[in-house]
C-alpha positions, 0 to 999 in steps of 0.5 A: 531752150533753143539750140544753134543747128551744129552738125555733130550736135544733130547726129548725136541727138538723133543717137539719144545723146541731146544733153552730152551733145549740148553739153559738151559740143566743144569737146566734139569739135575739139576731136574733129579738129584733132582728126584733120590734122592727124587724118591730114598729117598722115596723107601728107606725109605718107606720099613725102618722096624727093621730087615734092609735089604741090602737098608735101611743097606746102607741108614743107613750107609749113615746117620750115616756117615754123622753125625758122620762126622758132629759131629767130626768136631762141636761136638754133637749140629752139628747134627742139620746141618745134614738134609742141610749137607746130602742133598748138599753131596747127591746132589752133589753126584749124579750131579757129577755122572750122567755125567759119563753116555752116554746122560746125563751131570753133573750138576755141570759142570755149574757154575751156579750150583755151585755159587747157591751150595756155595751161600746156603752154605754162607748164612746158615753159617751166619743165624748159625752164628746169631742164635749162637751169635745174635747181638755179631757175627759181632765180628767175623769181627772186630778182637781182637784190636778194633783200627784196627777193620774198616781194619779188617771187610774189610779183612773178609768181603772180605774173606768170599766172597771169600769163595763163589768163592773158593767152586764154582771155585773148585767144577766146575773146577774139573768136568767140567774137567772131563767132556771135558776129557772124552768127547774128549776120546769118540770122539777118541775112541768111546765106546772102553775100552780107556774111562774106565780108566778115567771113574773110575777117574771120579768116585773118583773125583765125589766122592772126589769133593762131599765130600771136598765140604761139609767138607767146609761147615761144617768147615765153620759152626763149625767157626760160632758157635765158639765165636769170639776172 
């Protein structure tokens, strides 16, 4: 069966690790996605001094963003969803990105990335829940008429799940999308200037998907800490 040129795909073959390779290749870019961050987190941070330069203005930029969107959405006791919130959008960020470089593919173009993604996204939104309300937050299932309680936990415990197959679906979707387009104008045009115009939409998308993707889990976080009605 032929197989798509994918850089560590390659090196691990040559090591006699064909099958894990090809089996697993969304794990391995999955790593190489969380070592950027981790490898550029540390460089960024470490040369952090009160005069900013260019790096730490954009980290800053970055950060301040990211929780005034936080704050918008829940209010000031948001903050403390910032260090998950940074981490997914960042995540997904660069996961997305790096399928648009030659040898490399998204991460997110699996669907099994993306189910653990939302899975981390539903169970914190219910531990934010809990720790809001306690005991009181299954009233956010059971509905304002108590009679019709029994049918309404079952339409929100069926909702909520579904939330896990939207973000997933849609995040997979997209750059999976993404990613057979641009794999099919490579194969007819080679490395000529045809690509080019879908590579910067690839670029939006990786960067919208990012984005609409954490705006969920944070609209999904701001409906926990709200008291049921």
């Amino acid at each position: 069966m032929e197989h798509h040129f994918y850089f560590f795909v390659e090196i691990l073959r040559a090591l006699g690790y064909e099958d894990f390779a090809h089996e697993w290749e969304h794990i391995l870019y999955s790593w190489f996605g969380m070592a950027v961050l981790v490898i550029g987190g540390y460089f960024l941070s470490k040369g952090i001094k009160m005069i900013p330069g260019k790096g730490q203005n954009i980290l800053e930029l970055v950060v301040d963003g990211l929780e005034n969107f936080i704050v918008d959405i829940t209010g000031p006791e948001g903050k403390v969803f910032l260090p998950f919130i940074a981490t997914l959008f960042l995540y997904i960020l660069v996961c997305n990105l790096i399928g648009l470089m030659p040898g490399f593919i998204s991460p997110t173009a699996n669907i099994n990335t993306t189910v653990s993604l939302a899975l981390c996204t539903f169970v914190m939104t219910h531990a934010i829940g809990i720790k809001c309300h306690g005991v009181k937050y299954i009233k956010h299932f059971l509905g304002p008429v108590l009679v019709l309680a029994p049918l309404m936990l079952i339409i929100e415990l069926i909702g909520h799940f579904a939330r896990v197959m939207s973000l997933s679906i849609r995040l997979f979707g997209n750059i999976s999308g993404k990613e057979k387009v641009l794999g099919i104008l490579f194969a007819l045009a080679g490395l000529y200037l045809a690509p080019l115009p879908i590579m910067f939409l690839g670029i939006l998308v990786s960067v919208l998907q990012a984005v609409v993707f954490t705006l969920l889990s944070v609209v999904y976080f701001a409906g926990a800490m709200e008291d049921a009605h």
